[in-house]
C-alpha positions, 0 to 999 in steps of 0.5 A: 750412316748410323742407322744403317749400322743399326737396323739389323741389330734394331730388327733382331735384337732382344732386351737390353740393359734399362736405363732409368731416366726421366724422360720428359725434361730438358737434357741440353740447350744447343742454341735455339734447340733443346735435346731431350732426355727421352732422345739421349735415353733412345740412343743410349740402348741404340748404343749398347744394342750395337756394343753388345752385337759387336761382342764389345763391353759395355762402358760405364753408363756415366761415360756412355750418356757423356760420349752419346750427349757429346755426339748428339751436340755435334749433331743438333748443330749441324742439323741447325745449320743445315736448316738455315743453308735451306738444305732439304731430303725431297720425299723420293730421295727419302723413299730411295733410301729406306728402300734400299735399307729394307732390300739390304735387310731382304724385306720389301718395303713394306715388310720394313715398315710393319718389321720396324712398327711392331719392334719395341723401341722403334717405328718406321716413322722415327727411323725414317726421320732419321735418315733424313737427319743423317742425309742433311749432315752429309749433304751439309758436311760434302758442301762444308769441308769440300770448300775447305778443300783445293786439290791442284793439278800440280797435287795430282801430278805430283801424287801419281809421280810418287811413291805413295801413289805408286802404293796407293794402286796396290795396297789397302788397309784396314784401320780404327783410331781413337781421338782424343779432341783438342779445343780451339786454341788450346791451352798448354794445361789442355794440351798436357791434359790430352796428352796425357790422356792419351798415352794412358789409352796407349797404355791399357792397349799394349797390355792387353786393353781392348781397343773398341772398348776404349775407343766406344768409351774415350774417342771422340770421333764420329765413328767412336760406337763402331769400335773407332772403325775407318773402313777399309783405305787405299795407301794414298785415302789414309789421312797424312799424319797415319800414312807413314805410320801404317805403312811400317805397321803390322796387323794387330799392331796399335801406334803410339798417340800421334798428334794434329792440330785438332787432337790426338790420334791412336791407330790400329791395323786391323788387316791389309792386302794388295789390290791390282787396281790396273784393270778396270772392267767398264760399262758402256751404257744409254739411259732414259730418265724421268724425273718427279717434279712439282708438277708431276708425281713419282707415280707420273713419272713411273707410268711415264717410263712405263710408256716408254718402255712399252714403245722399246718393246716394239722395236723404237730405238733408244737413242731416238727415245732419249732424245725425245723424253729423258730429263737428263740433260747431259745425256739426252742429247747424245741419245742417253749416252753415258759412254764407258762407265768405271765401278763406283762411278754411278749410284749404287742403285743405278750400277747395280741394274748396270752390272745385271743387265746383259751387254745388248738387252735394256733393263725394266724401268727401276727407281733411283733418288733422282727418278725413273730409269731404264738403261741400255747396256751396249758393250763391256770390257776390261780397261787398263787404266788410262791417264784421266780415270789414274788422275780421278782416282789420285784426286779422289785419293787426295780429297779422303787423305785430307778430308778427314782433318778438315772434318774434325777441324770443322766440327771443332768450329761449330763447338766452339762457335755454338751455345751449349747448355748440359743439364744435370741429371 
């Protein structure tokens, strides 16, 4: 997420460049919502805190409110969305996640907050209203563009079988594009202008153009103020019109203005290596949840756990105690069991107390966004891969190749479909 990217540098950076703006006025009607100028006016010094951490130059102020407003748009509207779906952060899922920033920043919670209450610019209350922004768009987006999306089991089958999956196990990549949007059913005069737009960026990056400088200033991605960064992908998470290109790529190169439907595209290879996916170590695990509810507080549920755990300590069985109180259907009638658990399946706060907990001992009860746990780890082992984790690993494959064209086609819909009003400033 956003903000994620953004608190070390909101903890620890010092002046910025002022942008004088009035900061009581209206900056754009998005529907029945209103952005306003002091919001456009935060995120631009977010913006350039990032830039200049990055060691990336600074756009022209002009070209960043453009590229700043055009992200917020895209955002008012998915929040507004969201809104009418019903779609909520309950306060634990919220709690969980500003936990989990303030351990990534070494703090307790506690330091987080006081950290960010006394840091100019920011509060602990925005940055939390903030995440929970973020966390409605993802939760609205995985709904949206995954029933966009039908992955066959002749798909699969035929991904595994082919060289790209056979590929896919063994190399990833690490890349940045830059996109050049189209509107919905664009004109021939539109198309050219993109075009053109974006063989003159391919242009200033063969001659030495800096490629996240371009990209904070003309992309109009989602990812356009990280430098147009995608992370790092396996061969077969690469969305299909990049896949050929890249393959033939070497690091450092930048491809020529590649086009779909929603626009053009400009990708670089930052790097690549082999990955030997053929192993996989496993963890075999019970856990016993309690979960906050209506009807029972976070700190219910905690001293709850705590009950519990004091009955393991004196020699109760697991299996017998999940049974009897774990709130987690699918396994408590197996006693808490969770069988051979593969990396990336469980949450990160849940794999992280898997992985530190010894092969017989069980953990101290710890909190994740869905309640109180405490596990059991009861084996471990090295798997080679079988048939069903291959057949997960190629839909998950073929789910992010695609994702993100169905993505940027989504987005363009609700533009096209919203009102949008942009003020003069």
């Amino acid at each position: 997420m956003r903000v994620l990217s953004l608190l070390l540098l909101i903890l620890l950076a010092g002046p910025v460049l002022a942008v004088e703006q009035s900061l009581d006025r209206i900056a754009v009607v998005v529907d029945n919502s209103v952005i306003l100028e002091s919001q456009v006016h935060e995120r631009i010094l977010d913006a350039i805190h990032q830039l200049q951490s990055n060691n990336t130059p600074v756009p022209p102020e002009e070209v960043l409110r453009d590229q700043i407003i055009h992200q917020m748009i895209l955002e008012q509207i998915q929040l507004n969305l969201a809104q009418k779906a019903g779609i909520r952060i309950s306060d634990d899922q919220l709690n969980q996640a500003m936990a989990e920033m303030a351990a990534q920043n070494h703090l307790t919670l506690q330091q987080f907050q006081t950290q960010l209450d006394h840091t100019p610019g920011t509060s602990y209350t925005a940055v939390r209203a903030q995440v929970a922004d973020e966390m409605k768009i993802q939760q609205l987006r995985n709904h949206e563009v995954s029933a966009r999306m039908h992955i066959t089991q002749q798909e699969v089958d035929a991904f595994l079988a082919s060289p790209a999956g056979q590929q896919a196990m063994s190399n990833e990549y690490h890349l940045a594009h830059i996109f050049i949007a189209l509107p919905d059913q664009a004109t021939p005069e539109q198309i050219q202008a993109a075009q053109s737009k974006a063989d003159s960026i391919e242009q200033q990056l063969q001659h030495g153009g800096n490629f996240a400088q371009l990209a904070a200033a003309d992309s109009q991605a989602d990812d356009a103020l990280q430098g147009g960064d995608m992370g790092w992908r396996g061969a077969a998470q690469i969305p299909s019109l990049f896949s050929d290109v890249v393959s033939h790529m070497k690091v450092g190169d930048v491809s020529a203005p590649l086009r779909s439907d929603s626009g053009f595209h400009i990708v670089k290879l930052l790097d690549q290596h082999s990955a030997d996916h053929h192993m996989v170590h496993q963890i075999r695990c019970r856990h016993i949840l309690i979960k906050p509810s209506e009807v029972q507080t976070s700190a219910e549920a905690q001293a709850r756990i705590e009950q519990i755990a004091e009955k393991l300590k004196k020699g109760g069985d697991f299996a017998q105690l999940a049974n009897l109180y774990s709130e987690d259907p699918g396994s408590a009638r197996q006693g808490g069991d969770l069988g051979w658990v593969s990396p990336g399946v469980m949450i990160p706060a849940f794999e992280k107390v898997m992985d530190a907990t010894p092969v017989g001992q069980t953990s101290a009860p710890f909190q994740t966004q869905f309640g109180w746990h405490i596990l059991k780890v009861e084996g471990a082992r090295d798997q080679d891969m079988s048939q069903s984790y291959r057949e997960e690993l190629a839909r998950q494959a073929l789910f992010r190749r695609d994702y993100d064209e169905n993505l940027q086609a989504w987005l363009r819909e609700l533009r096209a479909q919203a009102y949008v009003d942009i003020k003069t400033h």
